[in-house]
N, CA, C and O atoms as a GROMACS GRO file, in nm:
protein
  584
    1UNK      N    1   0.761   1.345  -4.465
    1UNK     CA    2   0.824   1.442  -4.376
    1UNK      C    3   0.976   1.425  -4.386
    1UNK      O    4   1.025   1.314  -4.407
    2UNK      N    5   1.030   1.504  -4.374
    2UNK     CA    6   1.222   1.557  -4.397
    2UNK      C    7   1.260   1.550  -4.249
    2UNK      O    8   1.202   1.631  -4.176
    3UNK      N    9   1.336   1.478  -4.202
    3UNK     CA   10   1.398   1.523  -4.064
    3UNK      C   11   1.504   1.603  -4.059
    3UNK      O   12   1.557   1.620  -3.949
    4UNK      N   13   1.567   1.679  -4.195
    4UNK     CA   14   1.613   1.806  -4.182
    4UNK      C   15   1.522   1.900  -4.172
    4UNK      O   16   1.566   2.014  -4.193
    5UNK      N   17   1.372   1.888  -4.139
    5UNK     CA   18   1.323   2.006  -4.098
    5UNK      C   19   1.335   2.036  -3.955
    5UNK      O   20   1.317   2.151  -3.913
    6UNK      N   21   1.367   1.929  -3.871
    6UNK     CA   22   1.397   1.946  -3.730
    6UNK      C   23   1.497   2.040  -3.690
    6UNK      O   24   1.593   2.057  -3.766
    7UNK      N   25   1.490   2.091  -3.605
    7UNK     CA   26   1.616   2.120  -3.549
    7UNK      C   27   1.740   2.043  -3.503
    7UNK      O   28   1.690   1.942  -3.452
    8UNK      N   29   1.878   2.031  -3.491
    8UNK     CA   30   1.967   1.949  -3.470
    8UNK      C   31   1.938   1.912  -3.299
    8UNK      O   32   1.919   1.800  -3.252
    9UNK      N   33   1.939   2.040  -3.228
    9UNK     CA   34   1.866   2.023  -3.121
    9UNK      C   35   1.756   1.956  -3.109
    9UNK      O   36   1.694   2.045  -3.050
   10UNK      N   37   1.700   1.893  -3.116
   10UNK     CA   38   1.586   1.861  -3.120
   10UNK      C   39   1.615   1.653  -3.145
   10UNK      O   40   1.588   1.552  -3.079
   11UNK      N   41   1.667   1.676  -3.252
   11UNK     CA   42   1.754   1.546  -3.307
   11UNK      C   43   1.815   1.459  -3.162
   11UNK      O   44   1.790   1.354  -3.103
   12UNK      N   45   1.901   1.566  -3.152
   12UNK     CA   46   1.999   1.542  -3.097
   12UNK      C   47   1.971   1.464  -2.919
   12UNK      O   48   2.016   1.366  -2.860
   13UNK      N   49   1.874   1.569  -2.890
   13UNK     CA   50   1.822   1.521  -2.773
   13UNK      C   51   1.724   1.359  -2.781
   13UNK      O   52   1.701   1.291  -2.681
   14UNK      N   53   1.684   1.327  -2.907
   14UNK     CA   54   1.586   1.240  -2.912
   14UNK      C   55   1.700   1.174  -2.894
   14UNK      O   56   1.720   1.144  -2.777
   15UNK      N   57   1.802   1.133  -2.989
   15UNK     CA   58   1.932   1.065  -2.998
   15UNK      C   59   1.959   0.984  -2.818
   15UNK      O   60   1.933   0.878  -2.761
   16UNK      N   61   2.012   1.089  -2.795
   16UNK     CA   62   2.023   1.114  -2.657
   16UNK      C   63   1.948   1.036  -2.607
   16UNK      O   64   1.967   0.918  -2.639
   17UNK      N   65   1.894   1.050  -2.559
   17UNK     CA   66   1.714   0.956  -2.494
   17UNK      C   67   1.722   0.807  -2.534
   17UNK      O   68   1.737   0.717  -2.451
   18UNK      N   69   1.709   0.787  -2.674
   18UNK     CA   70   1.732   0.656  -2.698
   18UNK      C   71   1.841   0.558  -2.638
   18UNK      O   72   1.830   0.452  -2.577
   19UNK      N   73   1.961   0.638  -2.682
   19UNK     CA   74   2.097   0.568  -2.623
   19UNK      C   75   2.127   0.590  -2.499
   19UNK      O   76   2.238   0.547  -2.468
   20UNK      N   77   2.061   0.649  -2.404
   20UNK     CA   78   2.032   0.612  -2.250
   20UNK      C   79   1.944   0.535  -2.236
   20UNK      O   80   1.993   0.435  -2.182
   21UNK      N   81   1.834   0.521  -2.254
   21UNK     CA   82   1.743   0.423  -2.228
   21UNK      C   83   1.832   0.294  -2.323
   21UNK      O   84   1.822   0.196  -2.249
   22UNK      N   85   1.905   0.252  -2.440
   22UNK     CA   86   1.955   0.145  -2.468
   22UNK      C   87   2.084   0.068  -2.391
   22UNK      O   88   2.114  -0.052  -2.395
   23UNK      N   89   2.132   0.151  -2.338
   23UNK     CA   90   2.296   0.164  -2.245
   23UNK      C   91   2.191   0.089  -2.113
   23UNK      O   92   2.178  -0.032  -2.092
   24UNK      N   93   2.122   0.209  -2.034
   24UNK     CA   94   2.074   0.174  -1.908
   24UNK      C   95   1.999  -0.020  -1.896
   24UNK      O   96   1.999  -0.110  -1.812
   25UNK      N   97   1.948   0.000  -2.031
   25UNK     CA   98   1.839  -0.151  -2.050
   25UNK      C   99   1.952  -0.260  -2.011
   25UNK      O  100   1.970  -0.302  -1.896
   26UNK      N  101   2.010  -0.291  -2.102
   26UNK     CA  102   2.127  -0.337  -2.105
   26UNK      C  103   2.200  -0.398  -1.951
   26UNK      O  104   2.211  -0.509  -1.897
   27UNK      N  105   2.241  -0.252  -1.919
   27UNK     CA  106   2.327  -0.268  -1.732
   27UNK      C  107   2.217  -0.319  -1.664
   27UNK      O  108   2.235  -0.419  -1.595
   28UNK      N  109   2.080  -0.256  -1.672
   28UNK     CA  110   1.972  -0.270  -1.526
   28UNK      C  111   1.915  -0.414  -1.579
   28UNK      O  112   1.867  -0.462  -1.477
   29UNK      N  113   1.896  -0.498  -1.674
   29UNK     CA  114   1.867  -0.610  -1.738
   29UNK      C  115   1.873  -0.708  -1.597
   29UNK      O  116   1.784  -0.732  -1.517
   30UNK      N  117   2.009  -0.751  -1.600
   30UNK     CA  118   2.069  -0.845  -1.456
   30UNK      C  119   1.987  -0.825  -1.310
   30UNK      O  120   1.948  -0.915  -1.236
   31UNK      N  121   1.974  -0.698  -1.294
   31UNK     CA  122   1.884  -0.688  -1.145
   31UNK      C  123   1.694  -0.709  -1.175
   31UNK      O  124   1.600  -0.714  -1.095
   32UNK      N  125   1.700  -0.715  -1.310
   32UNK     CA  126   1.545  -0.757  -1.352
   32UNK      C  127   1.476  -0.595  -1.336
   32UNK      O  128   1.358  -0.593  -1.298
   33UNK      N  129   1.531  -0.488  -1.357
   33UNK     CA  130   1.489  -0.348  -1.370
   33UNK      C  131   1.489  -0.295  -1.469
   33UNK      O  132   1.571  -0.311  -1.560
   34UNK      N  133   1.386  -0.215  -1.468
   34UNK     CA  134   1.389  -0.152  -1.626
   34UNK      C  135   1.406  -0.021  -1.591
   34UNK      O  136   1.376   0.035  -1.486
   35UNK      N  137   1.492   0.050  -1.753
   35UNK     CA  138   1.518   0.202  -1.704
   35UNK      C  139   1.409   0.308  -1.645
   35UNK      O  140   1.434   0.372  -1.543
   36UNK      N  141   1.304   0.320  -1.705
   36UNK     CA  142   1.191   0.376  -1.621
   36UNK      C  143   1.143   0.368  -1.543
   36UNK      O  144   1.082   0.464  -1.495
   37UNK      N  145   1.146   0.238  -1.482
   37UNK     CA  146   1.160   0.233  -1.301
   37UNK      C  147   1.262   0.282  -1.183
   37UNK      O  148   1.264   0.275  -1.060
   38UNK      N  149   1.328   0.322  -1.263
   38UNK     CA  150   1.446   0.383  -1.193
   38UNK      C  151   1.426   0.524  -1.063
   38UNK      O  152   1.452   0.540  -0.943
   39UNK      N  153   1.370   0.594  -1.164
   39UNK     CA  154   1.311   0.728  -1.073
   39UNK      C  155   1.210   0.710  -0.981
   39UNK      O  156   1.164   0.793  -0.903
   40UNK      N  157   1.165   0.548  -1.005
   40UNK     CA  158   1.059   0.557  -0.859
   40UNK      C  159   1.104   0.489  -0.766
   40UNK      O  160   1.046   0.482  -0.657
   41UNK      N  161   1.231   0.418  -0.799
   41UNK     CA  162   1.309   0.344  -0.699
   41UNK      C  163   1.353   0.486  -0.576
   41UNK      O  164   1.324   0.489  -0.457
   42UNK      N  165   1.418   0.573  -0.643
   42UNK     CA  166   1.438   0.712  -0.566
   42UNK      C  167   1.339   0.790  -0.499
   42UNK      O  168   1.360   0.860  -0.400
   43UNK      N  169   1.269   0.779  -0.538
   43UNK     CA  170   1.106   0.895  -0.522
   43UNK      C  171   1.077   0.817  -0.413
   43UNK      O  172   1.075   0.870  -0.302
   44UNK      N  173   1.051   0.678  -0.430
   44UNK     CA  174   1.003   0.581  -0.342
   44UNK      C  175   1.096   0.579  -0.167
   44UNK      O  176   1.072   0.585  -0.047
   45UNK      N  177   1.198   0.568  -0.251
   45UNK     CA  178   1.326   0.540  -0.115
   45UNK      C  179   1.335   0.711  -0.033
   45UNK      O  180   1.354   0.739   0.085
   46UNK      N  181   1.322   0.764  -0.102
   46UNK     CA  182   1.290   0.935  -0.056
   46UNK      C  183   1.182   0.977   0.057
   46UNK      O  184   1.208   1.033   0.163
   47UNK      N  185   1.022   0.927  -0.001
   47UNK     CA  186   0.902   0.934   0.048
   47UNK      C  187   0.890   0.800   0.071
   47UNK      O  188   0.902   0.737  -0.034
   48UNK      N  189   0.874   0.738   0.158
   48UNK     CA  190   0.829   0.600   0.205
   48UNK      C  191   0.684   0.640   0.231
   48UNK      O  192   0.659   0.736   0.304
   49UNK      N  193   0.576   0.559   0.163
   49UNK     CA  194   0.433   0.525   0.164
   49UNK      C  195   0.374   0.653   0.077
   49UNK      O  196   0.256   0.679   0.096
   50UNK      N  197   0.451   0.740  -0.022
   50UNK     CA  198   0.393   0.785  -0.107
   50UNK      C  199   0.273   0.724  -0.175
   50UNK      O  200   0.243   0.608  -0.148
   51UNK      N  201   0.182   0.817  -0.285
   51UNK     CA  202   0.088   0.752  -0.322
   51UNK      C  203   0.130   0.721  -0.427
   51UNK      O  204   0.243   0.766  -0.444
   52UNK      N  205   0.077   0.641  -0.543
   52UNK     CA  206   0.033   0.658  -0.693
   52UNK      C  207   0.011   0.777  -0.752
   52UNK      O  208   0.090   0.815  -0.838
   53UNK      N  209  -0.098   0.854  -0.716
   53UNK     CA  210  -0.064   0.955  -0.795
   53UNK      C  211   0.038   1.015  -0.778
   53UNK      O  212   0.111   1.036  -0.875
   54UNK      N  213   0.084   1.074  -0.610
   54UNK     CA  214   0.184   1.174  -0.625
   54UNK      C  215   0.340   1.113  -0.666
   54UNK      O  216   0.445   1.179  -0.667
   55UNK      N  217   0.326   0.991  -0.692
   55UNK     CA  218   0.466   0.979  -0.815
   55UNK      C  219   0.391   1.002  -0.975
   55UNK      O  220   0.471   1.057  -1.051
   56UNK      N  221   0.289   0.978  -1.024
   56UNK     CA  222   0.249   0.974  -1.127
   56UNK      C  223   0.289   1.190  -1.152
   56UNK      O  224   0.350   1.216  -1.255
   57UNK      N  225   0.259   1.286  -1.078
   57UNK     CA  226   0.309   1.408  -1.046
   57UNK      C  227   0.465   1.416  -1.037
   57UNK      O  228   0.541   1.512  -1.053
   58UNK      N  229   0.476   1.357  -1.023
   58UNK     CA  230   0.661   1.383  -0.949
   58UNK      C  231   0.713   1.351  -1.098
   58UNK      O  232   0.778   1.439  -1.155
   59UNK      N  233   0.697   1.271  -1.142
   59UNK     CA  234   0.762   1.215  -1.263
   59UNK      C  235   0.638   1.209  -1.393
   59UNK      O  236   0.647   1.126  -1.483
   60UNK      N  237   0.537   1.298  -1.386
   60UNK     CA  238   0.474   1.358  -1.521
   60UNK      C  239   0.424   1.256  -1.600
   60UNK      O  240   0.424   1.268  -1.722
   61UNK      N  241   0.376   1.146  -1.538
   61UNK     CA  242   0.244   1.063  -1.636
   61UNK      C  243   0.156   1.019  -1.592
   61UNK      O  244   0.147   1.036  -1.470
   62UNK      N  245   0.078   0.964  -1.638
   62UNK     CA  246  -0.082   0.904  -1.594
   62UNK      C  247  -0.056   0.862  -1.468
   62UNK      O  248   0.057   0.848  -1.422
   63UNK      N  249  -0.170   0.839  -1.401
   63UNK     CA  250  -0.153   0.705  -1.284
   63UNK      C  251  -0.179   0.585  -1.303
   63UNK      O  252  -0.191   0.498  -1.217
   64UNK      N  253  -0.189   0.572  -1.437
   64UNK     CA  254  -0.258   0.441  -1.494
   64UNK      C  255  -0.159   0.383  -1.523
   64UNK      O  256  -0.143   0.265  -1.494
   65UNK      N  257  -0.045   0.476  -1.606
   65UNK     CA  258   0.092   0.409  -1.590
   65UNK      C  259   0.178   0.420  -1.554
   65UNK      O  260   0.278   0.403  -1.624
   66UNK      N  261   0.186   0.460  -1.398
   66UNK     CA  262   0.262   0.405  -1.268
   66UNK      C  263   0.169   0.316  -1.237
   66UNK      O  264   0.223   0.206  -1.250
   67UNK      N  265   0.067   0.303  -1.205
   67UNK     CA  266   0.024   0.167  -1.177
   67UNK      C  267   0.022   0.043  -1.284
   67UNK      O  268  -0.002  -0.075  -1.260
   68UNK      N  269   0.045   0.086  -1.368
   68UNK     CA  270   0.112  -0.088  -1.462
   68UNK      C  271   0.280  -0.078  -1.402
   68UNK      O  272   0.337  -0.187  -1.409
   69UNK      N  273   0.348   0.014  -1.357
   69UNK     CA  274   0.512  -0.007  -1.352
   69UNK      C  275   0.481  -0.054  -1.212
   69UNK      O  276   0.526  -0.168  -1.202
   70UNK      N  277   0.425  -0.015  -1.100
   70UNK     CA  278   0.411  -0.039  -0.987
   70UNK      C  279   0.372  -0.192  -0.980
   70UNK      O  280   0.410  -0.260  -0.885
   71UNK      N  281   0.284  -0.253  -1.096
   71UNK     CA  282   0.220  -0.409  -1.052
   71UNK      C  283   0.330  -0.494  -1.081
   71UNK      O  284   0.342  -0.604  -1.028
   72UNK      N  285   0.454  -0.422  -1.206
   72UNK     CA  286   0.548  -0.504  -1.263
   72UNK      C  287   0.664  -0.517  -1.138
   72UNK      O  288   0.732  -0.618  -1.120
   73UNK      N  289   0.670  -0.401  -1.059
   73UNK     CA  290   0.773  -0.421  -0.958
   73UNK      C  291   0.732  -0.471  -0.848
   73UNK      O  292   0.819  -0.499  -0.766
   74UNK      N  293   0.588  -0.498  -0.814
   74UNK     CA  294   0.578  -0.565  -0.718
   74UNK      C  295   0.589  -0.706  -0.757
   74UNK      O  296   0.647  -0.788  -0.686
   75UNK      N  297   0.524  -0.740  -0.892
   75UNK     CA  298   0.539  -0.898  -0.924
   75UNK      C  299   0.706  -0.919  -0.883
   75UNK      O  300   0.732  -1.018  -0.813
   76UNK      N  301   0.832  -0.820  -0.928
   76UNK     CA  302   0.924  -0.877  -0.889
   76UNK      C  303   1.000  -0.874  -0.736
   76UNK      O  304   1.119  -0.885  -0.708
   77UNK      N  305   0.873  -0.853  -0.644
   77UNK     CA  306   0.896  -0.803  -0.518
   77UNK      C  307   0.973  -0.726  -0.463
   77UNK      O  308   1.028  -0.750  -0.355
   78UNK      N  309   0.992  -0.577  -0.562
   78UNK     CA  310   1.059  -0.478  -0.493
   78UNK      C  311   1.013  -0.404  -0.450
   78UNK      O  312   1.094  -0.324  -0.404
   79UNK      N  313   0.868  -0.366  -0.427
   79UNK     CA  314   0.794  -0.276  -0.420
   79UNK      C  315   0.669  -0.375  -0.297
   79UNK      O  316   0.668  -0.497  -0.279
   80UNK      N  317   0.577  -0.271  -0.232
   80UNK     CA  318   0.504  -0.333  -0.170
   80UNK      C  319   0.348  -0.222  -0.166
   80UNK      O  320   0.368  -0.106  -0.131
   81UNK      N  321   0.235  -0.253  -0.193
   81UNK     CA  322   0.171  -0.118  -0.180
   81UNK      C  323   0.062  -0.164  -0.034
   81UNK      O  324   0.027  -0.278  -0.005
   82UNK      N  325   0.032  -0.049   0.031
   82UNK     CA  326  -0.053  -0.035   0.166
   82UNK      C  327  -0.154   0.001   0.166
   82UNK      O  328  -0.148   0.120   0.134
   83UNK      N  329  -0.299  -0.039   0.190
   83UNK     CA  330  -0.393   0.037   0.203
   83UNK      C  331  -0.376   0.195   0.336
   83UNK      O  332  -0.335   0.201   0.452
   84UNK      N  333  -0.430   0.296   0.242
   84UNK     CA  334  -0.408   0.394   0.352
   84UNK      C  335  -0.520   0.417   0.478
   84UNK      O  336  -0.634   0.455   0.450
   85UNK      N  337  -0.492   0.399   0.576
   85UNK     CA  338  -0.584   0.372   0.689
   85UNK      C  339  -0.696   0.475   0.713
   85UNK      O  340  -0.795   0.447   0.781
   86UNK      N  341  -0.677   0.601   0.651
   86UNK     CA  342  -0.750   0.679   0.674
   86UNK      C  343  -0.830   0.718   0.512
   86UNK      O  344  -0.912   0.810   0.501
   87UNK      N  345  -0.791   0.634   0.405
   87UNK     CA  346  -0.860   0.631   0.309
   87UNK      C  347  -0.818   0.580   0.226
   87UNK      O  348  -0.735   0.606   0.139
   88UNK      N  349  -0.918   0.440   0.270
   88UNK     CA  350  -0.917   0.342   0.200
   88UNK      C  351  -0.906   0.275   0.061
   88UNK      O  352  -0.877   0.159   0.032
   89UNK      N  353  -0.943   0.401  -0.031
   89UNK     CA  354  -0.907   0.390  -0.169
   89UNK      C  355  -0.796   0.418  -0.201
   89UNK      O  356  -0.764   0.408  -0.319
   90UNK      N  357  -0.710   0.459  -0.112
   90UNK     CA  358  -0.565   0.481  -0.152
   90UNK      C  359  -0.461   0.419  -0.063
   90UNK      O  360  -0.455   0.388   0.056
   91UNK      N  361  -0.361   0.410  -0.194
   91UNK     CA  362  -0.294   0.307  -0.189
   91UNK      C  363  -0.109   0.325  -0.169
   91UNK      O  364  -0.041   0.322  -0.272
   92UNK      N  365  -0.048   0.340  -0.047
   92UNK     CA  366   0.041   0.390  -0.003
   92UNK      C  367   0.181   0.290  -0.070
   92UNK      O  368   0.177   0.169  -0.047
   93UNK      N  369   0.299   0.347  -0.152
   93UNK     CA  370   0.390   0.227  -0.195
   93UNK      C  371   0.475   0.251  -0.137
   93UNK      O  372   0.480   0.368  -0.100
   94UNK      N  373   0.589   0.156  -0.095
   94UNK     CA  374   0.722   0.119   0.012
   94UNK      C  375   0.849   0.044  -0.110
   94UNK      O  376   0.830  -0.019  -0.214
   95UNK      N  377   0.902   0.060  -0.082
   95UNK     CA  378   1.022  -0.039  -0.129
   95UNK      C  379   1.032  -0.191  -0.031
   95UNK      O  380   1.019  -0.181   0.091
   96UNK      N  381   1.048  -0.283  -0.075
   96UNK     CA  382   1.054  -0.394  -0.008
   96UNK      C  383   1.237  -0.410   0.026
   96UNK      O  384   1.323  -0.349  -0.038
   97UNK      N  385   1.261  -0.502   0.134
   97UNK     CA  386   1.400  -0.525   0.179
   97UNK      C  387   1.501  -0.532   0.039
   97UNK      O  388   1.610  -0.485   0.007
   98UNK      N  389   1.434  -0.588   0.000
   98UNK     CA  390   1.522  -0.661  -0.154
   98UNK      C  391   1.529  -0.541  -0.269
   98UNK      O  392   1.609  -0.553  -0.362
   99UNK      N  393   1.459  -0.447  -0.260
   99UNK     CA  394   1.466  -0.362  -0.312
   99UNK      C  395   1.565  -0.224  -0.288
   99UNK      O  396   1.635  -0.158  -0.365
  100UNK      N  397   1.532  -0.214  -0.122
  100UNK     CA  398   1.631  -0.136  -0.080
  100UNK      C  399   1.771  -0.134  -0.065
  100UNK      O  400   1.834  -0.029  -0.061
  101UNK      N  401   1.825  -0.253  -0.056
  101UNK     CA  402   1.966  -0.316  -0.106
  101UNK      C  403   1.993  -0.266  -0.238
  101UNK      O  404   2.107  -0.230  -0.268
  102UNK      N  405   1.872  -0.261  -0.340
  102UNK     CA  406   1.966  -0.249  -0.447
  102UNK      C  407   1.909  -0.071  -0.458
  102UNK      O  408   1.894  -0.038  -0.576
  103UNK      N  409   1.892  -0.006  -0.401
  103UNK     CA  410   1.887   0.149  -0.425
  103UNK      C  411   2.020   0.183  -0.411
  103UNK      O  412   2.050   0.280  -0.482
  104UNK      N  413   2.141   0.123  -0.323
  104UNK     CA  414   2.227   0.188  -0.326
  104UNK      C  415   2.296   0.166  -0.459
  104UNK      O  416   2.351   0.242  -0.539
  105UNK      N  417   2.274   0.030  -0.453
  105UNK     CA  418   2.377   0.028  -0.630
  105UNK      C  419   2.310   0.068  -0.748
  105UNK      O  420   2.374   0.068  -0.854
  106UNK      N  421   2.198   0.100  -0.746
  106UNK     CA  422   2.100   0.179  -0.852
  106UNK      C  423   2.182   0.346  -0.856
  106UNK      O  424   2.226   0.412  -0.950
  107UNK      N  425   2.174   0.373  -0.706
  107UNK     CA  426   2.225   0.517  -0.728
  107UNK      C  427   2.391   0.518  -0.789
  107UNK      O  428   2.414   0.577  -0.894
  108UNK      N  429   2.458   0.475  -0.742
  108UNK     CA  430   2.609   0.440  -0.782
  108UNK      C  431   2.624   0.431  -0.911
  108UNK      O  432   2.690   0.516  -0.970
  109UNK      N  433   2.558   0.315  -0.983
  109UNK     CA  434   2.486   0.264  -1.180
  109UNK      C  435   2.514   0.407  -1.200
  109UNK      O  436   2.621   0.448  -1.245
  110UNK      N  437   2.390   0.500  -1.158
  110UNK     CA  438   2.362   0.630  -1.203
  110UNK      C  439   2.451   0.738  -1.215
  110UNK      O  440   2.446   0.837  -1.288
  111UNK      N  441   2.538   0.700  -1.129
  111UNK     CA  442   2.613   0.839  -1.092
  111UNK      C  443   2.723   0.790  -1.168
  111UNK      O  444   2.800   0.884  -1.191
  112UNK      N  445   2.778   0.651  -1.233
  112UNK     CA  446   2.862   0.629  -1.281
  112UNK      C  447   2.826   0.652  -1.430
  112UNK      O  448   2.900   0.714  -1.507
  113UNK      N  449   2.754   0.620  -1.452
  113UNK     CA  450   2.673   0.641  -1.579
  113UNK      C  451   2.699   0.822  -1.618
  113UNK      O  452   2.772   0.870  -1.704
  114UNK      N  453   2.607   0.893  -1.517
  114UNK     CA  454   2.642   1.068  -1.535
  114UNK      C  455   2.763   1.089  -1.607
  114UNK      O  456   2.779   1.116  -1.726
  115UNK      N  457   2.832   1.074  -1.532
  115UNK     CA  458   3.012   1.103  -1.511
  115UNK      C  459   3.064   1.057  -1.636
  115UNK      O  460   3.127   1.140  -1.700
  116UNK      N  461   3.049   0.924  -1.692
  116UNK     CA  462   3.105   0.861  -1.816
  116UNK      C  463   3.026   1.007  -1.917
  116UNK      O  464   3.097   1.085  -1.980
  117UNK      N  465   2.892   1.016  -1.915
  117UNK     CA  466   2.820   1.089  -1.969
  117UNK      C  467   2.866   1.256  -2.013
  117UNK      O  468   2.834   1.344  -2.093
  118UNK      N  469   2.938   1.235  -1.929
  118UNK     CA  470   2.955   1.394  -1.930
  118UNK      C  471   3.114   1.431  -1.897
  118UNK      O  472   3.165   1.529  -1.842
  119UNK      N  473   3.163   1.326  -1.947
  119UNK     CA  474   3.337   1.332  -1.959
  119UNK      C  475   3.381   1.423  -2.069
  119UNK      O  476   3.334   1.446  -2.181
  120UNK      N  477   3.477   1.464  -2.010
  120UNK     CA  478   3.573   1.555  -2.083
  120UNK      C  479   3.469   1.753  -2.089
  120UNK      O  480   3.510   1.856  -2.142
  121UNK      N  481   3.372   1.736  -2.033
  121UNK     CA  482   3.308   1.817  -1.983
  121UNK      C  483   3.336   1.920  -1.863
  121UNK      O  484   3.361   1.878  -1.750
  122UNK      N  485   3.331   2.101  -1.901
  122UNK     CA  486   3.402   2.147  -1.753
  122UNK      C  487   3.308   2.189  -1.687
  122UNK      O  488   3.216   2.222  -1.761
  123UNK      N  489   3.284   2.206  -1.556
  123UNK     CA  490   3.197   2.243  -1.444
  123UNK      C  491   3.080   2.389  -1.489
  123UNK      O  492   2.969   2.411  -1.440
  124UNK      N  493   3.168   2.482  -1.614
  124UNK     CA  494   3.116   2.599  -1.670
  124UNK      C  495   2.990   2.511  -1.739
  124UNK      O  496   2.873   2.506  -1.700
  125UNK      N  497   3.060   2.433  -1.872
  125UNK     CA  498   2.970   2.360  -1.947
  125UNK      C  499   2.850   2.286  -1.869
  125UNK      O  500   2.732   2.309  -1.896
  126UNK      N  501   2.879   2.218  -1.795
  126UNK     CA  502   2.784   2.173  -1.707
  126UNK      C  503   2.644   2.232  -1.705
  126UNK      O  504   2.533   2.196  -1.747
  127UNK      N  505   2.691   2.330  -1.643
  127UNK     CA  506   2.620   2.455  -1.545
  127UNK      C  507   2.538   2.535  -1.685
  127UNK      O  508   2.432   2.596  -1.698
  128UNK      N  509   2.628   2.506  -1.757
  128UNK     CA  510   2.567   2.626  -1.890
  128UNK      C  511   2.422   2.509  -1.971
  128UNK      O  512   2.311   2.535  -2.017
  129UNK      N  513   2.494   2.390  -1.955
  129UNK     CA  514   2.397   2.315  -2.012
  129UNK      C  515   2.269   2.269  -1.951
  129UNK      O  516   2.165   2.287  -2.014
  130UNK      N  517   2.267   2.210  -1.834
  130UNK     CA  518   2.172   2.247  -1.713
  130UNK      C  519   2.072   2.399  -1.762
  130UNK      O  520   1.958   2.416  -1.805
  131UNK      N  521   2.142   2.452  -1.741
  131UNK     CA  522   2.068   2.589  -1.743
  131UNK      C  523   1.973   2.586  -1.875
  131UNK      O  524   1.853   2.568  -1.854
  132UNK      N  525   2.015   2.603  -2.005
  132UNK     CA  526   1.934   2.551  -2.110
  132UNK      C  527   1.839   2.487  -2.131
  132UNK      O  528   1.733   2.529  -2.178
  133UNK      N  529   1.871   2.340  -2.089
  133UNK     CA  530   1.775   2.197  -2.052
  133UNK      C  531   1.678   2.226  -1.970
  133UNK      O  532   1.568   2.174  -1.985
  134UNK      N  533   1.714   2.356  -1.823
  134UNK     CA  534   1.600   2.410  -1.759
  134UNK      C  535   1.494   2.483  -1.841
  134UNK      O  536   1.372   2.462  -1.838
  135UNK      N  537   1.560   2.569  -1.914
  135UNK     CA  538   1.501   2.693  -2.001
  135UNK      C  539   1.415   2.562  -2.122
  135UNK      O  540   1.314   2.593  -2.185
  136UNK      N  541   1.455   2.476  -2.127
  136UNK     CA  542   1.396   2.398  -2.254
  136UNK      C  543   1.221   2.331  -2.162
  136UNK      O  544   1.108   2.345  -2.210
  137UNK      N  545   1.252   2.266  -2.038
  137UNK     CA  546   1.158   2.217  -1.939
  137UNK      C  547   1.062   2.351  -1.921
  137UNK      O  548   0.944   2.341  -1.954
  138UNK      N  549   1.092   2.425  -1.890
  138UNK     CA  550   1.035   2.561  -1.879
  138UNK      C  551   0.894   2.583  -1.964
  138UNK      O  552   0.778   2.592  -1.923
  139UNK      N  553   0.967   2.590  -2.145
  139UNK     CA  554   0.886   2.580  -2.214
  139UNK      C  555   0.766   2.542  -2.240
  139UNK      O  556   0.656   2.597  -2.250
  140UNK      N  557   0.842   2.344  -2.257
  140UNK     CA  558   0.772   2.244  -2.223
  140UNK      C  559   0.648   2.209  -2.116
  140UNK      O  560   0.546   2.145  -2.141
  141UNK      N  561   0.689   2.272  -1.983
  141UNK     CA  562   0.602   2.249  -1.916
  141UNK      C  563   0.470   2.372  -1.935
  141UNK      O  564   0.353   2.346  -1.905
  142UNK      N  565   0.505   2.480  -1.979
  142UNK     CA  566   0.444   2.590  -2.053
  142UNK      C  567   0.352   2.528  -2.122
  142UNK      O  568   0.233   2.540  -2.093
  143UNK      N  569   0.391   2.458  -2.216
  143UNK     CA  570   0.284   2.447  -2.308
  143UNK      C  571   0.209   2.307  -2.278
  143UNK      O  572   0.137   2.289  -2.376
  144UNK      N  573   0.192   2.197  -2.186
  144UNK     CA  574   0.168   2.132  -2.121
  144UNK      C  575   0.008   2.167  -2.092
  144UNK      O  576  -0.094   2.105  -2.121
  145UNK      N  577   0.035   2.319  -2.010
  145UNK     CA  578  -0.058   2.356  -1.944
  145UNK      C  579  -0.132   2.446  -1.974
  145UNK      O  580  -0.201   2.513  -1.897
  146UNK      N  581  -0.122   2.458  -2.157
  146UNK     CA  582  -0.188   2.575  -2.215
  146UNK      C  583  -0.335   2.448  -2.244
  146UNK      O  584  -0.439   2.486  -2.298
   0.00000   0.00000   0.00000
């Protein structure tokens, strides 16, 4: 296979992906976080006693694997999960104290991170690129569900 048969778009975004997830590994390393735990640190701190699945929904994968990311963050006690009282097979997750301390500097990481990301960038571009990336999700989630 030729990876000039790709599109540059296409490239470009994988590109992309990698060298955020290599940048983020890197910074979140020290707090013992990994970049893909990131969005449930938020989801979590958002919805307090959400389930498993409905983050496995929120953020588009199995529940099999949020529940391997969920056992890894509780081993490092940031996370805590609840039996739900009114049904018992399910299993309600919290952020633990130690965890919630570091949501604020998780969000801050992030937003500093954006900003470096998207320097020298104008509010039009932004907005124009957003818009695209929507139109691209769009697709994507289109064909998801064919």
């Amino acid at each position: 296979m030729n990876f000039e048969e790709f599109s540059e778009v296409f490239l470009l975004l994988s590109e992309f992906e990698k060298l955020k997830f290599q940048i983020l590994r890197n910074e979140l390393e020290k707090y013992k976080i990994h970049p893909g735990q990131v969005p449930l640190f938020f989801i979590i701190n958002q919805t307090p006693g959400i389930t498993q699945n409905e983050i496995a929904e929120k953020i588009h994968v199995s529940p099999s694997t949020v529940a391997i990311m969920l056992r890894r963050m509780e081993r490092h006690g940031l996370i805590t999960r609840k039996t739900n009282e009114k049904d018992r097979r399910e299993l309600k997750v919290f952020l633990t104290e130690k965890s919630q301390k570091l949501v604020d500097k998780l969000f801050r990481k992030m937003k500093h991170f954006e900003s470096l990301s998207l320097k020298g960038f104008t509010d039009e571009e932004i907005n124009c690129f957003t818009n695209l990336l929507k139109k691209i999700l769009k697709n994507l989630e289109a064909m998801k569900n064919d």
